[in-house]
PDB file of N, CA, C and O in Angstrom, chain B, residues numbered from 101:
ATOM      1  N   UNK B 101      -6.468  -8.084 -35.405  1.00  0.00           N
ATOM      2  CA  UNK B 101      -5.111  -8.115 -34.891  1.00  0.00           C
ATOM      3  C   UNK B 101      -5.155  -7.918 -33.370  1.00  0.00           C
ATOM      4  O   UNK B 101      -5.905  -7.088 -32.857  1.00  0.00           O
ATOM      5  N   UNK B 102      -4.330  -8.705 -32.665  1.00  0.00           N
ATOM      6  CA  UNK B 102      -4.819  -8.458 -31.556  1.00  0.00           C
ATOM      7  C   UNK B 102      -3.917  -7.419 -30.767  1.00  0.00           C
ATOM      8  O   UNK B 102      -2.853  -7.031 -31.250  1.00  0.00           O
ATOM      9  N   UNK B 103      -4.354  -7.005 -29.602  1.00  0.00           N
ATOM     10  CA  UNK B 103      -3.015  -5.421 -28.993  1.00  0.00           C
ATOM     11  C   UNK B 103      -3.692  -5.702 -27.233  1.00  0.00           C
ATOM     12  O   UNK B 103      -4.512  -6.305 -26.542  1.00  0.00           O
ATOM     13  N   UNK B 104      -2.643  -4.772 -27.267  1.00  0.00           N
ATOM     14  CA  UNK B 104      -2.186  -4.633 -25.806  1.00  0.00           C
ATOM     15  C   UNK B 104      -2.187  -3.044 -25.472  1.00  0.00           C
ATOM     16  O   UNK B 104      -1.562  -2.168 -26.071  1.00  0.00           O
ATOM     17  N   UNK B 105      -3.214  -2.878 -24.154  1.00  0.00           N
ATOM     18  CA  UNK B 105      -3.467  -1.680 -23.831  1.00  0.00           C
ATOM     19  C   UNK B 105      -2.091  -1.334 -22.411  1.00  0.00           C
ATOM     20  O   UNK B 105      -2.014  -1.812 -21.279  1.00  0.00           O
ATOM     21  N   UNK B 106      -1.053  -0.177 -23.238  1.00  0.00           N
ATOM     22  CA  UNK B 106      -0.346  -0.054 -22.236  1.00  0.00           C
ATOM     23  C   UNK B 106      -0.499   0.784 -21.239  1.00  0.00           C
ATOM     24  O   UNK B 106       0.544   0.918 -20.600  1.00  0.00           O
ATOM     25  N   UNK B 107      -1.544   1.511 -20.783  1.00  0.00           N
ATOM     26  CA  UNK B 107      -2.194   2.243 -19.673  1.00  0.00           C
ATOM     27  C   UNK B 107      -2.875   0.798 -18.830  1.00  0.00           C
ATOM     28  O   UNK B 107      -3.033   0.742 -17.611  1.00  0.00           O
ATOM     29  N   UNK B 108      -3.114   0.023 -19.517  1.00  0.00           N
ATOM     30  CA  UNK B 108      -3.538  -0.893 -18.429  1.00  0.00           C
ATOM     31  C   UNK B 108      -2.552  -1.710 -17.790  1.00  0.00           C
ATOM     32  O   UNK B 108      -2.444  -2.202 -16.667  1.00  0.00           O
ATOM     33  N   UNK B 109      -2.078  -1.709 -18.510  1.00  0.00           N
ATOM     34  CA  UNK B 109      -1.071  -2.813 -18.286  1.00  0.00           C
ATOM     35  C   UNK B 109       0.044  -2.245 -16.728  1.00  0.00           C
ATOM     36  O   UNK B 109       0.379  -2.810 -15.687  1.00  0.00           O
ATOM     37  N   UNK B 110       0.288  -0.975 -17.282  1.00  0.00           N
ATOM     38  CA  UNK B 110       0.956  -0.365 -16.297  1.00  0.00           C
ATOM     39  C   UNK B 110      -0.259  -0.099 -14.939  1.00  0.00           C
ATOM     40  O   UNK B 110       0.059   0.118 -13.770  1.00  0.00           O
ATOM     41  N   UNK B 111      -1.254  -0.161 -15.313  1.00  0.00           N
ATOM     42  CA  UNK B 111      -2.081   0.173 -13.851  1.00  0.00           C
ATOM     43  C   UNK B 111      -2.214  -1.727 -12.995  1.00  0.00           C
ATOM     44  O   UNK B 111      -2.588  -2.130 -11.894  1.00  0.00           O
ATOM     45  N   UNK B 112      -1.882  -2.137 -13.766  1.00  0.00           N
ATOM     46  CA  UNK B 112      -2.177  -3.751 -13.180  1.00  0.00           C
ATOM     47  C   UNK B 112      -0.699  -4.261 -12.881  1.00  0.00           C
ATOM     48  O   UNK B 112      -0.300  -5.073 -12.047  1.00  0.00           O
ATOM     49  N   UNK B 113      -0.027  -3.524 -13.829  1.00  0.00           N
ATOM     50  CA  UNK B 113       1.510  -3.846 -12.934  1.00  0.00           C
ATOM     51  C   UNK B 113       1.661  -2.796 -11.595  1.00  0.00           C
ATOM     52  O   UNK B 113       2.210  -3.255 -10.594  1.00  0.00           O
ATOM     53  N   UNK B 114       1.334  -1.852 -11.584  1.00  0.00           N
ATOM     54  CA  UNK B 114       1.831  -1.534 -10.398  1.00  0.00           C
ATOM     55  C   UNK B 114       1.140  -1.724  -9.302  1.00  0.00           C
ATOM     56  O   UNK B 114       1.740  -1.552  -8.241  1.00  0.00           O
ATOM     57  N   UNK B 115      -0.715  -2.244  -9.256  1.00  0.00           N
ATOM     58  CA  UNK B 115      -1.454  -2.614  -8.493  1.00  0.00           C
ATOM     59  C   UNK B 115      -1.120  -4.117  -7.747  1.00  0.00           C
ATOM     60  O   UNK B 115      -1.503  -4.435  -6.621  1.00  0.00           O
ATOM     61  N   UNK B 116      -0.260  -4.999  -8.726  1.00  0.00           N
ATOM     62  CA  UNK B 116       0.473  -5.896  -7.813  1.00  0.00           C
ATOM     63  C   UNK B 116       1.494  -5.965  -7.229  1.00  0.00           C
ATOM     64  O   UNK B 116       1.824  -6.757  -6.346  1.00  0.00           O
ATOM     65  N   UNK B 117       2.236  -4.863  -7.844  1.00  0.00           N
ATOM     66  CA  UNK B 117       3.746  -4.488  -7.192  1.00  0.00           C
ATOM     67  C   UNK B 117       3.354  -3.821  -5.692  1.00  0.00           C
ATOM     68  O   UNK B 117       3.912  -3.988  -4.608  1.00  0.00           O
ATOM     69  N   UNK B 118       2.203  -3.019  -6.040  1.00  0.00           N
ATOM     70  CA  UNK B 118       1.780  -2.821  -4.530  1.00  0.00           C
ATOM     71  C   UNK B 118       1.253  -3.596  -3.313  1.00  0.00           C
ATOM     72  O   UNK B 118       1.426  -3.394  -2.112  1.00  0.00           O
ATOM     73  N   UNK B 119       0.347  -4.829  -4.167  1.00  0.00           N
ATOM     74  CA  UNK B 119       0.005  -6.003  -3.347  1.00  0.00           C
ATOM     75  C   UNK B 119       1.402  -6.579  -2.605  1.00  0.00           C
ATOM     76  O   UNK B 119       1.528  -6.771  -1.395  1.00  0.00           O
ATOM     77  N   UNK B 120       2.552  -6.834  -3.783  1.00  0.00           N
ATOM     78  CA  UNK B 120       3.567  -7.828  -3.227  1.00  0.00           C
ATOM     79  C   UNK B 120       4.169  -6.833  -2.402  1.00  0.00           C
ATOM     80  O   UNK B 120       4.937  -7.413  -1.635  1.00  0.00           O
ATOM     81  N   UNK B 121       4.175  -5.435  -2.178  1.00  0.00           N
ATOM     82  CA  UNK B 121       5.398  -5.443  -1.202  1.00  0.00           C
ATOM     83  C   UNK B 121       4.138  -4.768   0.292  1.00  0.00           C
ATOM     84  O   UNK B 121       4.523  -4.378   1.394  1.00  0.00           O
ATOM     85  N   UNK B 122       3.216  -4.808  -0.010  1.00  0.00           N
ATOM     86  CA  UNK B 122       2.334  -5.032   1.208  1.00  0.00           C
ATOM     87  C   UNK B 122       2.563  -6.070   2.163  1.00  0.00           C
ATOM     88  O   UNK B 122       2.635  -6.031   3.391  1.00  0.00           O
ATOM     89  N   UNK B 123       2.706  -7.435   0.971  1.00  0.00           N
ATOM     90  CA  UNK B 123       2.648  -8.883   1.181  1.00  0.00           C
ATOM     91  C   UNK B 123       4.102  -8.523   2.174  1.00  0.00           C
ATOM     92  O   UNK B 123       4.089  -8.663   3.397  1.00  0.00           O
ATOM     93  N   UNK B 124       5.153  -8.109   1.504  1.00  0.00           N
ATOM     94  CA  UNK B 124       6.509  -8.718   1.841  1.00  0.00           C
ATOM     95  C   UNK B 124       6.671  -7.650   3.674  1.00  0.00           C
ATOM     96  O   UNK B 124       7.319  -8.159   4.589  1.00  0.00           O
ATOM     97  N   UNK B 125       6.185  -6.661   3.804  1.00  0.00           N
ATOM     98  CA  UNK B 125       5.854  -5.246   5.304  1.00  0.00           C
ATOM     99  C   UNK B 125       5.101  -6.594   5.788  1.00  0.00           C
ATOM    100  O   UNK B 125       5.845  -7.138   6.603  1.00  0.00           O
ATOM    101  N   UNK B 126       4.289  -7.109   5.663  1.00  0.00           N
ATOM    102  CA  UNK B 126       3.668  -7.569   6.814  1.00  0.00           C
ATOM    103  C   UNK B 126       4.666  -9.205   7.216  1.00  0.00           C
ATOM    104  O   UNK B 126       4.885  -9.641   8.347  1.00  0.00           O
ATOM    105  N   UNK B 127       5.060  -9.754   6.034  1.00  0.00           N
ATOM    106  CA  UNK B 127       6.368 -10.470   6.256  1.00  0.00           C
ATOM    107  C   UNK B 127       7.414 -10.375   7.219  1.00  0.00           C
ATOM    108  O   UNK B 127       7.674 -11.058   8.209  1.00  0.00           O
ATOM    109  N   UNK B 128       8.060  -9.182   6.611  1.00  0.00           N
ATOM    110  CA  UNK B 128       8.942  -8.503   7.346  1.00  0.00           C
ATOM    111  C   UNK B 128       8.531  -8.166   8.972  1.00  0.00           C
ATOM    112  O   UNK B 128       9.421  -8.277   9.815  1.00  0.00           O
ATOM    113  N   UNK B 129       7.275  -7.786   9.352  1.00  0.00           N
ATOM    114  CA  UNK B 129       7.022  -7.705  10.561  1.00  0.00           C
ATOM    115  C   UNK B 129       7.003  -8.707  11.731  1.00  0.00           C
ATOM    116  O   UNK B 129       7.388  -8.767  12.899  1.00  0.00           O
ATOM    117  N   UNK B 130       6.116  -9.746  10.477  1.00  0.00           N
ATOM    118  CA  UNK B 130       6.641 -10.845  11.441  1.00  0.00           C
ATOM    119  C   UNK B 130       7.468 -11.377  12.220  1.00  0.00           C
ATOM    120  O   UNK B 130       7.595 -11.476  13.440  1.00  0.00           O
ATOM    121  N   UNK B 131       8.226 -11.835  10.965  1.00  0.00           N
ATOM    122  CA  UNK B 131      10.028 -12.153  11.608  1.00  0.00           C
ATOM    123  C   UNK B 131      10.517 -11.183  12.266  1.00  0.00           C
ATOM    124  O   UNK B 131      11.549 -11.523  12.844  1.00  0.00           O
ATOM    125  N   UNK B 132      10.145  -9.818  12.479  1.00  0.00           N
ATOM    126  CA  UNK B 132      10.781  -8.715  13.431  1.00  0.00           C
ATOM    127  C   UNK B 132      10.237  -9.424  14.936  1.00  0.00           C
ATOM    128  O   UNK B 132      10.969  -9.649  15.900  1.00  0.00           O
ATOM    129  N   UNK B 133       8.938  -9.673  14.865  1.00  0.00           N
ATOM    130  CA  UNK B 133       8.197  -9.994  16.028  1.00  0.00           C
ATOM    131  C   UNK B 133       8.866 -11.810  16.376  1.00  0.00           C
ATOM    132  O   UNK B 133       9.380 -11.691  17.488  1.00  0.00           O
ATOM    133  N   UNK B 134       8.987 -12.778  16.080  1.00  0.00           N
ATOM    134  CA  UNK B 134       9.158 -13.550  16.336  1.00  0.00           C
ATOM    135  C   UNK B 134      10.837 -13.590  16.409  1.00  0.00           C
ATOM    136  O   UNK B 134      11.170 -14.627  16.982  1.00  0.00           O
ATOM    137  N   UNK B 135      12.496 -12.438  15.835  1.00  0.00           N
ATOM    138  CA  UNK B 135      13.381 -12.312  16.284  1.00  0.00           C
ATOM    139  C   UNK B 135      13.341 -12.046  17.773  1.00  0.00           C
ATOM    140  O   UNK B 135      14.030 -12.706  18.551  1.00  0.00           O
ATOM    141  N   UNK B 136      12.364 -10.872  18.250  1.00  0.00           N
ATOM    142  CA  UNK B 136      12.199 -10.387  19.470  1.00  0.00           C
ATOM    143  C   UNK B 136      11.769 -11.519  20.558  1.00  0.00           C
ATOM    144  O   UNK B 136      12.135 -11.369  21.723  1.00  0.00           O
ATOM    145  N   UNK B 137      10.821 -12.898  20.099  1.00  0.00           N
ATOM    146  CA  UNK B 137      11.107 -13.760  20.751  1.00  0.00           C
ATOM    147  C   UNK B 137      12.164 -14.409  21.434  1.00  0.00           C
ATOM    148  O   UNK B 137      12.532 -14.692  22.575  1.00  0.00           O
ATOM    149  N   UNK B 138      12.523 -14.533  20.137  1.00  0.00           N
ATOM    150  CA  UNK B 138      13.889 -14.990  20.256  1.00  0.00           C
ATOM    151  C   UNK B 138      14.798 -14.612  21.354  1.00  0.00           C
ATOM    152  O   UNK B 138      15.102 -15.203  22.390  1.00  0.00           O
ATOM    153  N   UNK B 139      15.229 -13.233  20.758  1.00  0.00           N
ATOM    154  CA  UNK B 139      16.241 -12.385  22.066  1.00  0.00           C
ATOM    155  C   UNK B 139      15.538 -12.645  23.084  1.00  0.00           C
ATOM    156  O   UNK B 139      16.293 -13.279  23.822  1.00  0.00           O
ATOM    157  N   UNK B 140      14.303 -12.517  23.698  1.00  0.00           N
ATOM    158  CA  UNK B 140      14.080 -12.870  24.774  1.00  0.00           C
ATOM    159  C   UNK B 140      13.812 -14.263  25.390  1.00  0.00           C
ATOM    160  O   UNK B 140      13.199 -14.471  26.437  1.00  0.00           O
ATOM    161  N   UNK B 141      14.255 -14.994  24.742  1.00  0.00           N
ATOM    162  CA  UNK B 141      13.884 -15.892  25.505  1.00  0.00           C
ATOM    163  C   UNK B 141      13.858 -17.643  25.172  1.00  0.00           C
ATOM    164  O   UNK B 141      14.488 -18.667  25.433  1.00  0.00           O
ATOM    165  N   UNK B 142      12.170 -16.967  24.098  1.00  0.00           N
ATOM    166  CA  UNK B 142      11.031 -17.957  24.377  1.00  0.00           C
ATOM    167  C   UNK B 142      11.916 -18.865  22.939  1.00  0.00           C
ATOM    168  O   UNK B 142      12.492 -18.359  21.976  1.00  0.00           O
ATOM    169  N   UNK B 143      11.783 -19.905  23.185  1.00  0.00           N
ATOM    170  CA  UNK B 143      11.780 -20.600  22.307  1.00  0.00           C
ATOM    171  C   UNK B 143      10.367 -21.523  21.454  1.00  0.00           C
ATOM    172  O   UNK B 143      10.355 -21.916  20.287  1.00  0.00           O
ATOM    173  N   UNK B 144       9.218 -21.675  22.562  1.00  0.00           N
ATOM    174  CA  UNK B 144       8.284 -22.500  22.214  1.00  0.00           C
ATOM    175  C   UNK B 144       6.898 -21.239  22.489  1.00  0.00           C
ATOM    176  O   UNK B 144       6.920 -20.341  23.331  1.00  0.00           O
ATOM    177  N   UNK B 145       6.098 -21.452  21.782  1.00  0.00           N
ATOM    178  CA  UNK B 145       4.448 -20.447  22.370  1.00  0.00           C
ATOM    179  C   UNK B 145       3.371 -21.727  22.084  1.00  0.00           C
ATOM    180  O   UNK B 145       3.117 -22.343  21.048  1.00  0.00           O
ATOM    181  N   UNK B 146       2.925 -21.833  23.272  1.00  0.00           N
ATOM    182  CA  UNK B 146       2.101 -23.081  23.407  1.00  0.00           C
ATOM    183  C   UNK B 146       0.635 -21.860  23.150  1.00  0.00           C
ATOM    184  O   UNK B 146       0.568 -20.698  23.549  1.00  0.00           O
ATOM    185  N   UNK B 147      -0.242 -22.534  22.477  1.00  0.00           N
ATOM    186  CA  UNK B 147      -1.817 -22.175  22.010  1.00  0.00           C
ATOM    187  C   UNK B 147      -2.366 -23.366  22.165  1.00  0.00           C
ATOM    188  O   UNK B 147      -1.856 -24.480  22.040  1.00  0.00           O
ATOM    189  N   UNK B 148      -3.772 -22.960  22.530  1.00  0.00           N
ATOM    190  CA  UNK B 148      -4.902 -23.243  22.747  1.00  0.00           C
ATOM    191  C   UNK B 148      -5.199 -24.471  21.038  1.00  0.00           C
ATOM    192  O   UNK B 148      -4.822 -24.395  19.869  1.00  0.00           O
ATOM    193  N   UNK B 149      -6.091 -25.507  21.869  1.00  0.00           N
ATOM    194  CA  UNK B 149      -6.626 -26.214  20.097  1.00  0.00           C
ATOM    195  C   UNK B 149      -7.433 -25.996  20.026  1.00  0.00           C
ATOM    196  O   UNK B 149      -7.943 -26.680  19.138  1.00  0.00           O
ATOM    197  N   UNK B 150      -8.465 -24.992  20.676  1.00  0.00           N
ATOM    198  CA  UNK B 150      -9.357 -23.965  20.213  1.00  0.00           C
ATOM    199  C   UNK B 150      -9.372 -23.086  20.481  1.00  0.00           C
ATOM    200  O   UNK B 150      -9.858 -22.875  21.592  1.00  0.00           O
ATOM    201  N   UNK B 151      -8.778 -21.731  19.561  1.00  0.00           N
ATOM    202  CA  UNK B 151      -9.001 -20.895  20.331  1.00  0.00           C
ATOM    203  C   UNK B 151      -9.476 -20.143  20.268  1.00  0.00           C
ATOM    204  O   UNK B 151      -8.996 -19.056  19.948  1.00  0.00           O
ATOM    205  N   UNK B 152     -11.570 -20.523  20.759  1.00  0.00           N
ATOM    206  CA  UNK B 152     -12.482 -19.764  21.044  1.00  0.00           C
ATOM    207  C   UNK B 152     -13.019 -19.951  22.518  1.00  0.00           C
ATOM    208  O   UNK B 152     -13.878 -19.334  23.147  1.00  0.00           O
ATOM    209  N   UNK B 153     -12.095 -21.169  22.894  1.00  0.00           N
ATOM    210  CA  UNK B 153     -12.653 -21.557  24.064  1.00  0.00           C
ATOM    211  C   UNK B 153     -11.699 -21.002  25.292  1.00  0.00           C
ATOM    212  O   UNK B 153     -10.514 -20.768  25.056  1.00  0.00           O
ATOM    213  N   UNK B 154     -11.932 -20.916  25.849  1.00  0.00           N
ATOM    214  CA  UNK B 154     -11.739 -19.540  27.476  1.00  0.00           C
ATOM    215  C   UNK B 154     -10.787 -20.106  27.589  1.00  0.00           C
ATOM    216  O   UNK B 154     -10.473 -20.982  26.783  1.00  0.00           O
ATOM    217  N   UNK B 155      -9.920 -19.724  28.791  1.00  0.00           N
ATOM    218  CA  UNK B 155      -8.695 -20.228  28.926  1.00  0.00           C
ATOM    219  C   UNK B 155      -9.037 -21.011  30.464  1.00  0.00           C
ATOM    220  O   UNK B 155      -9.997 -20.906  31.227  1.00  0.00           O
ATOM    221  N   UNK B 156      -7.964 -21.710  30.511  1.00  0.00           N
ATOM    222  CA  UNK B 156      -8.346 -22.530  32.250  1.00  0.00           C
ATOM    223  C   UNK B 156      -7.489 -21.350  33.213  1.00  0.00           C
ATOM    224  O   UNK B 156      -6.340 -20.947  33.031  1.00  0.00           O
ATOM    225  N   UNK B 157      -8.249 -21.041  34.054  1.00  0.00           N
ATOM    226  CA  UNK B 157      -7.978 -20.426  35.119  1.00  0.00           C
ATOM    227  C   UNK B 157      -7.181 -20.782  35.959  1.00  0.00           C
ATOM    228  O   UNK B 157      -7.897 -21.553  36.598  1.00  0.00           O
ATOM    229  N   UNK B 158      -5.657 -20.811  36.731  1.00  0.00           N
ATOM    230  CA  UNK B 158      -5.125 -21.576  37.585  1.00  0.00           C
ATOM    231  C   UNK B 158      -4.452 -20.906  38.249  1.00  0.00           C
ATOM    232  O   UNK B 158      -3.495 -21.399  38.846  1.00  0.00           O
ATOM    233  N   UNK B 159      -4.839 -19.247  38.359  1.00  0.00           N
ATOM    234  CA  UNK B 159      -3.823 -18.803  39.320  1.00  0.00           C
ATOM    235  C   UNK B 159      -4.453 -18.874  41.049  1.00  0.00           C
ATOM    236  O   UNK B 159      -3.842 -18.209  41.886  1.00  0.00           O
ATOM    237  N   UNK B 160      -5.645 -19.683  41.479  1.00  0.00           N
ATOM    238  CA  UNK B 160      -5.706 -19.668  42.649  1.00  0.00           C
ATOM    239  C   UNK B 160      -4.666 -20.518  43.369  1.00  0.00           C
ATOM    240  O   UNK B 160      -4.330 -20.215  44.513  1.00  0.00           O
ATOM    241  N   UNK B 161      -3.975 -21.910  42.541  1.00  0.00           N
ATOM    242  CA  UNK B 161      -2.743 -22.503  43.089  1.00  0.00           C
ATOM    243  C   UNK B 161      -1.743 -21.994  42.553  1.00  0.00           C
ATOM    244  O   UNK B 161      -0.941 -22.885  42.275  1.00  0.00           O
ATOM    245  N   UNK B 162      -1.371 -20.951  42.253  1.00  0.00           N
ATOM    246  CA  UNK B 162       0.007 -20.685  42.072  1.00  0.00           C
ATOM    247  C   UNK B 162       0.403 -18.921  42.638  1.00  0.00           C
ATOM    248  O   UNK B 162       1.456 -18.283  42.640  1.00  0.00           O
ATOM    249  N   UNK B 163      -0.599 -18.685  42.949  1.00  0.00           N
ATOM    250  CA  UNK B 163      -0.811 -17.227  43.944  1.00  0.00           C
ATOM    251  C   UNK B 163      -1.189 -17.718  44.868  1.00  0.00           C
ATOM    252  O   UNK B 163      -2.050 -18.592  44.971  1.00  0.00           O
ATOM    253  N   UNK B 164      -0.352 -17.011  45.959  1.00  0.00           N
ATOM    254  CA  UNK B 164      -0.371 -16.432  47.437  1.00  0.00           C
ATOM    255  C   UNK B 164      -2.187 -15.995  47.862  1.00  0.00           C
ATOM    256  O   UNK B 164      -2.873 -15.021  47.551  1.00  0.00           O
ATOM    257  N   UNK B 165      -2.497 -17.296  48.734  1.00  0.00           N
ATOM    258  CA  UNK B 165      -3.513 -16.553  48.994  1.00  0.00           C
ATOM    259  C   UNK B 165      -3.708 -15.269  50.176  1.00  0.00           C
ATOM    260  O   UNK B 165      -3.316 -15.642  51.281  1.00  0.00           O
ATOM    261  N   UNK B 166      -4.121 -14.147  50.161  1.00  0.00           N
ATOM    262  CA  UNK B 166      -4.174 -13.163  50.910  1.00  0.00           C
ATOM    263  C   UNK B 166      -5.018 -13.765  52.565  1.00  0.00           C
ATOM    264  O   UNK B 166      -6.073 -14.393  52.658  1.00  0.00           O
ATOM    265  N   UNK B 167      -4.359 -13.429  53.371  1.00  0.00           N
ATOM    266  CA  UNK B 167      -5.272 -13.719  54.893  1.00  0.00           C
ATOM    267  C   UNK B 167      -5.823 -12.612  55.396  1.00  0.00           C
ATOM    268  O   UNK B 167      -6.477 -12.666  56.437  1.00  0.00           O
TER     269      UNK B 167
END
């Protein structure tokens, strides 16, 4: 006959209930972080199409050079 162990059952339900609302905090953070875009400002975040590779350097033309 077959059965169902309810000590397990309850340890595997609440081990994903803990996964999903891990899942849903780091969710939630997000969209906190990308509202705060928002209010400020940015509408677009331009990245790199690799990004392991250095960034281009260009503030010698767009800074004041010192005499």
């Amino acid at each position: 006959m077959p059965s169902v162990n309810i000590e397990d059952n309850i340890k595997t339900m609440r081990s994903k209930l803990m996964d999903l609302q891990n899942q849903l905090f780091k969710i939630q953070g997000g969209l906190e972080v990308f509202e705060g875009f928002k209010e400020a400002g940015l509408t677009i975040i331009d990245i790199p199409n690799d990004p392991t590779q250095e960034p281009i350097e260009e503030l010698e033309s767009i800074q004041e050079k010192p005499e």
